[in-house]
Structures are given as structure tokens and as C-alpha cells.
C-alpha positions as CSV (number, residue, x, y, z in Angstrom):
1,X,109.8,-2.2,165.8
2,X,112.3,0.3,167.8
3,X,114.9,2.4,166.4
4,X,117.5,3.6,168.6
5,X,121.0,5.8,168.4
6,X,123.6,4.4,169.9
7,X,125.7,0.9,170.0
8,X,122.4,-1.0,172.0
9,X,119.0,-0.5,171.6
10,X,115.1,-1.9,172.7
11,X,113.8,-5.1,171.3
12,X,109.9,-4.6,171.4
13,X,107.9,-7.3,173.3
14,X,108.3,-10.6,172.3
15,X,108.2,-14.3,173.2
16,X,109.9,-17.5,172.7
17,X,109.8,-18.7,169.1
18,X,109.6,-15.0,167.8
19,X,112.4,-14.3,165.4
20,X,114.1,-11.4,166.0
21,X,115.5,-9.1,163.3
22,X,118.3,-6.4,164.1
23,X,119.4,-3.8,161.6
24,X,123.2,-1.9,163.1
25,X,123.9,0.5,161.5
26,X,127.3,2.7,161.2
27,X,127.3,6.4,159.8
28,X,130.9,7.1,159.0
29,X,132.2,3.4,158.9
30,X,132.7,0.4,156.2
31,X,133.9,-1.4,159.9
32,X,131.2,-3.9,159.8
33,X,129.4,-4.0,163.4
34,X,130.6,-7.4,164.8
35,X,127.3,-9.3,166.4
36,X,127.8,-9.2,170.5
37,X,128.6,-12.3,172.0
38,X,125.2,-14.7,172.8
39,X,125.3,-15.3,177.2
40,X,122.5,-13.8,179.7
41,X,119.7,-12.3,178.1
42,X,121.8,-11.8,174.5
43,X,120.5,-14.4,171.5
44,X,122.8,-15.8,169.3
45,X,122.9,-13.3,166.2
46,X,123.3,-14.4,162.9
47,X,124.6,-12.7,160.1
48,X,122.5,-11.9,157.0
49,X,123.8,-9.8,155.0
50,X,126.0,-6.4,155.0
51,X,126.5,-3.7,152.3
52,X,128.6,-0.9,152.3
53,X,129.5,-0.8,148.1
54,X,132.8,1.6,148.8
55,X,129.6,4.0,150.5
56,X,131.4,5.3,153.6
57,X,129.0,3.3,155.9
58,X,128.0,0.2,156.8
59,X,124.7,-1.7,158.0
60,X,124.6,-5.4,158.5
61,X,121.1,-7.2,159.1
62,X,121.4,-10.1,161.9
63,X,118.3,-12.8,163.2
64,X,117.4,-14.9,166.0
65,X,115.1,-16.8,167.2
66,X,114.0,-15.6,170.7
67,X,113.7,-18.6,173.9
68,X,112.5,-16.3,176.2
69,X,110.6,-13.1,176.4
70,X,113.5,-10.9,178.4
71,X,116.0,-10.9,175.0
72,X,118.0,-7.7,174.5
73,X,120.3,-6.5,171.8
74,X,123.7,-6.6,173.1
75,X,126.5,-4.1,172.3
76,X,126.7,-3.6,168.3
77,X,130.5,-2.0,168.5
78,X,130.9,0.9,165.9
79,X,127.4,0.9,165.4
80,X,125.4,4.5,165.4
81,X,122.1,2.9,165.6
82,X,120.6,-0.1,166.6
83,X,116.9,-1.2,164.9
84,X,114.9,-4.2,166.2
85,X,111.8,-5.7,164.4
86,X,110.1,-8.6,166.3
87,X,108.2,-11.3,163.8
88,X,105.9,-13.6,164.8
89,X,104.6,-17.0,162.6
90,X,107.6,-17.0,160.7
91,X,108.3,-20.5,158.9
92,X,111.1,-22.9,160.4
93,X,113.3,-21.5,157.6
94,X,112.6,-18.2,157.6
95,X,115.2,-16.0,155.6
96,X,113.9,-15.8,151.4
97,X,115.5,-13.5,149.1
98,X,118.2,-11.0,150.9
99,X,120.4,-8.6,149.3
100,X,122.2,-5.9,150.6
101,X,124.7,-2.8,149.2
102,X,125.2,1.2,149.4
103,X,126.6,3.9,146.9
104,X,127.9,6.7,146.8
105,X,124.8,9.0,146.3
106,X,122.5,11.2,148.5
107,X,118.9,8.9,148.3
108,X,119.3,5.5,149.7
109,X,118.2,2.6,147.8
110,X,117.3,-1.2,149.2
111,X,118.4,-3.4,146.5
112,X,115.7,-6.2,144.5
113,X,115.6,-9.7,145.7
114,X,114.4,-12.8,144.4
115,X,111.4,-13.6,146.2
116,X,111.4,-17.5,147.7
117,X,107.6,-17.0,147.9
118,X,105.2,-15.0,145.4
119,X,102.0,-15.7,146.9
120,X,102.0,-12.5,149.1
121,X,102.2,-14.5,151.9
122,X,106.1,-12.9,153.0
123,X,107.1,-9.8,154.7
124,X,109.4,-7.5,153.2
125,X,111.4,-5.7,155.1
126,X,113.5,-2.4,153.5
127,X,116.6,-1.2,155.4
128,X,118.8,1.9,155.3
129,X,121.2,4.5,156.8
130,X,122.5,7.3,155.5
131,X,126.0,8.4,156.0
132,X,125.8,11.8,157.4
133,X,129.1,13.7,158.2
134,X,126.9,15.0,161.6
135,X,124.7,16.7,159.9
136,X,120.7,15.9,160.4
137,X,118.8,13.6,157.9
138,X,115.3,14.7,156.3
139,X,113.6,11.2,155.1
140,X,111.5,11.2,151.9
141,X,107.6,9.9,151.9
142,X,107.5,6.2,151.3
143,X,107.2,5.5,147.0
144,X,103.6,4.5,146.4
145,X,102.9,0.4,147.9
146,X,105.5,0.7,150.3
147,X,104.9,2.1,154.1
148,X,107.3,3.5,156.1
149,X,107.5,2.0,159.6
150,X,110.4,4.1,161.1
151,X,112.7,6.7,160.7
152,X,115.8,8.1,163.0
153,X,117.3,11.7,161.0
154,X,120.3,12.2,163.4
155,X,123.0,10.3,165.1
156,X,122.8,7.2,162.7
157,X,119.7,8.0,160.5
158,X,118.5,4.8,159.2
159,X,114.7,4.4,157.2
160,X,112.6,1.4,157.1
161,X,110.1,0.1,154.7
162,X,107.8,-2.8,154.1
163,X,106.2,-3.7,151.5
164,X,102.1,-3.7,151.0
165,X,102.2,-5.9,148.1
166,X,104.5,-8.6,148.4
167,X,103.9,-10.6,144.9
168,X,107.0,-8.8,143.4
169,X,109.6,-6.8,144.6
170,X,112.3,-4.5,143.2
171,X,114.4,-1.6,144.4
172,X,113.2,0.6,146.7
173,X,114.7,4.1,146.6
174,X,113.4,6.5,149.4
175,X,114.8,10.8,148.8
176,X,116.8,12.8,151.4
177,X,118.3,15.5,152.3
178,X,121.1,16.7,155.0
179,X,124.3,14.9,155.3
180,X,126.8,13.5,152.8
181,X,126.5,11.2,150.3
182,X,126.6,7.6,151.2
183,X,124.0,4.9,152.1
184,X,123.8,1.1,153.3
185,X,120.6,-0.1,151.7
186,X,119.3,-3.9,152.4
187,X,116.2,-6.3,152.0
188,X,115.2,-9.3,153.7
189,X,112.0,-11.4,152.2
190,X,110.9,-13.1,156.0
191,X,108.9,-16.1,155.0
192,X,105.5,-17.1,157.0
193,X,105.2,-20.2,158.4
């Protein structure tokens, strides 16, 4: 996983078959970052889900499935920051339960989802950026069965989760402080194959 400020950022090693996952992220924005244009060593993104909820922000969650090992992100315009998560054994149809959304309030929440699978056998990934007026982001500890993988607190401060137990899922809320209230909060159930 690599979290980076800016409109572009690093997609960690990965090979053919691998699906990709990018998180873009805009601060001060509900201008949804479009998905750059597939040619050269830029996949073909596909859209998710977005949330913004009237928050003053935006994030949208794109995939693809990586045919090479050279893949980079493209140019996310409006984004703030750019977060890629590289899965490998995914199923053919990999995308379960999604949801995404924001408020108007300081601690960022990703919303509950229907799993597709309740073995424990998915991956749950948390996304969300805080809307920040400038100011530098303090990111709460992780609430107790989830683990925090990454964390950016200025620029476009986004937080990401998974979850240890993936059974069940609900909301995730995660604290802060700095900035201005506002947060894009999503979660993606990525099924094993």
C-alpha cells in the first residue's frame, strides 16, 4: 500500500493479474476526481464508488486489473492524494459489498456494507480523507479489530483501515483532530478467489 499527496502517486510492486485498488482523494472539493485516461503504462480504472454527502470533499475508489508489472497511477485531476493498494488472489469478480459517503463532522466514518462473503475469507478495506482548510490532520488509533495500514495528516490527509475479522462488518469511525469538518469515508469488501 502507498499513500501519496499530490494528483499521482506509487503503485507498490505488482504483477499481471493483481487487482489494483486506488483511493483519490480531494480535500476542499465535491469535484469528483475524473479516472486518467488508460494508454502506456496507465490501466483502465473503473469507478466504484464516490461519497462526498454535501461534506466539502470528495474521494472516489477505482480498480483494475494489472497486465503487466510496470502500471502507474495516472494523473487524478483535483485530487490532493493519491492511495494505491495492490491485491493479489482476488476472485474473477472481485468487488462484494461497497458503499461510500462523508458528513459534515470532524471524525471520519467508512460506512457498513453488506458482505457478499461471511466466511472471513474477504478483505476489507476502510477509506477516508478529511477535509482540512490547510491545516494538519492528527489520525485517531484504529477502534479495537481493525488495523490501520496508513495514514497522510497534511496535504490531503486520508486514513486506511482493514478489517481483522471479516465475518461482519459495520461502520468504522476513526477520531481526529486539526482541520475543518468534513470527511469522504468508503468501504470495499475485495472477495478472494
Amino acid at each position: 500500500m502507498a499513500a501519496t499527496n499530490g494528483t499521482s502517486g506509487t503503485i507498490p510492486t505488482h504483477a499481471a493479474g493483481d487487482l489494483i485498488v486506488i483511493f483519490a482523494f480531494a480535500r476542499n472539493s465535491t469535484t469528483v476526481p475524473p479516472a486518467p485516461a488508460a494508454g502506456g503504462t496507465v490501466p483502465t480504472w473503473s469507478f466504484v464508488n464516490q461519497g462526498n454527502a454535501g461534506a466539502a470533499c470528495v474521494g472516489v475508489v477505482a480498480t483494475a486489473v494489472a497486465t503487466a508489472n510496470n502500471h502507474t497511477t495516472g494523473t487524478w485531476s483535483g485530487a490532493d492524494s493519491v492511495t494505491a493498494v495492490v491485491i493479489r488472489g482476488q476472485a474473477a469478480s472481485p468487488i462484494g459489498g461497497q458503499a461510500g459517503g462523508g458528513a459534515s463532522t470532524l471524525d471520519a466514518t467508512a460506512p457498513a456494507v453488506t458482505l457478499s462473503k461471511t466466511d472471513g475469507s474477504s478483505i476489507l478495506l476502510h477509506f477516508m480523507g478529511a477535509r482540512t482548510g490547510g491545516a494538519t490532520v492528527t489520525w485517531g488509533a484504529a477502534p479495537a479489530g481493525y488495523t490501520k495500514r496508513t495514514e497522510i495528516t497534511s496535504g490531503g490527509p486520508i486514513c486506511v483501515l482493514t478489517k481483522d475479522a471479516t465475518t461482519t462488518d459495520g461502520a468504522v469511525t476513526v477520531t481526529r483532530t486539526g482541520g475543518t469538518t468534513g470527511y469522504s469515508g468508503h468501504t470495499i469488501e475485495i472477495i478472494r478467489g
